[in-house]
C-alpha positions in Angstrom: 130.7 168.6 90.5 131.7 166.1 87.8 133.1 163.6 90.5 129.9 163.6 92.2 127.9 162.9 89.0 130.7 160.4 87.6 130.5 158.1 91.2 126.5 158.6 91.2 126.4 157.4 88.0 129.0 154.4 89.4 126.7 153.8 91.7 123.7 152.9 89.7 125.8 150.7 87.6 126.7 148.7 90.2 123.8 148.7 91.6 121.7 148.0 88.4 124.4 145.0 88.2 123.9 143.2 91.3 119.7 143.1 90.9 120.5 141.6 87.4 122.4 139.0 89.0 119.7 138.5 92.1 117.5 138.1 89.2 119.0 135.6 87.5 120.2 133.5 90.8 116.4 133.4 91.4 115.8 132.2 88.0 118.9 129.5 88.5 117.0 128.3 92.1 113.6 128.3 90.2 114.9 126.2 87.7 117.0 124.0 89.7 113.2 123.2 91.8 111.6 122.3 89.1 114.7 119.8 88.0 114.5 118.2 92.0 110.5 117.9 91.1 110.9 115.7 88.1 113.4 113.9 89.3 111.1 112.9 92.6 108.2 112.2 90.3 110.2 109.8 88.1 111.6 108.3 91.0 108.3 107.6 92.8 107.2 105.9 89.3 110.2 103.6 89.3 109.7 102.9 92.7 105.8 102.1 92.5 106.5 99.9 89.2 108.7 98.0 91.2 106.6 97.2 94.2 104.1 95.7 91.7 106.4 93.9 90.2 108.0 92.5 93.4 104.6 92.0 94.8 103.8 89.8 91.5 106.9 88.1 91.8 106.1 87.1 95.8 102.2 86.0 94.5 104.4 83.6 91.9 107.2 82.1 94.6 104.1 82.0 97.5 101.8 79.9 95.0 104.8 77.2 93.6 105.9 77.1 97.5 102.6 76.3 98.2 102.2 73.9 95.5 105.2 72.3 96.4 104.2 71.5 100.4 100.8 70.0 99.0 103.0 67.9 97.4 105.1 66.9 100.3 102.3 66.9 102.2 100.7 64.1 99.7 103.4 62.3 99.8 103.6 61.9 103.4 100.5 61.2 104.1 100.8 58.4 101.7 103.7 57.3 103.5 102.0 57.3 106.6 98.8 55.3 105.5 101.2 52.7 104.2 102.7 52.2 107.5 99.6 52.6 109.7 98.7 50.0 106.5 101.7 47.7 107.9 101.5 47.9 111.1 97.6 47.2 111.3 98.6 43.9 108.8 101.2 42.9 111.7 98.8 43.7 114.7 96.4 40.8 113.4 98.8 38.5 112.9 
């Protein structure tokens, strides 16, 4: 009788033992879930304050390119009217 008692009391203790350590795996998951959330919500934050700075940084290159062929484009248009200046000059002659 005291066998039975002793492994039924066994029992419970082992059993007892493994729902305290489902209970804390699922505590260890829980926890670890809420770690892979922050991280993703930083990391969307980093990523969107980077798009507006890279689109900034494209608005700044786009506008000195810009200013840069209205230059050229100036300039050889000048160039042209000179010739067309020339060559008119030489026609009459």
């Amino acid at each position: 009788m005291k066998v039975k008692v002793w492994g039924i009391i066994a029992s419970l203790v082992v059993a007892s033992a493994s729902l305290l350590y489902a209970q804390d795996a699922a505590k260890d998951v829980d926890k670890a879930a809420k770690d892979t959330a922050h991280a993703t919500k930083t990391a969307a934050k980093d990523t969107g304050r980077a798009a507006d700075k890279t689109g900034k940084t494209g608005e700044k290159v786009g506008k000195k390119s810009a200013h840069g062929v209205k230059k050229g484009v100036k300039a050889t248009g000048h160039g042209v009217k000179k010739a067309a200046d020339k060559t008119t000059d030489e026609v009459k002659k």
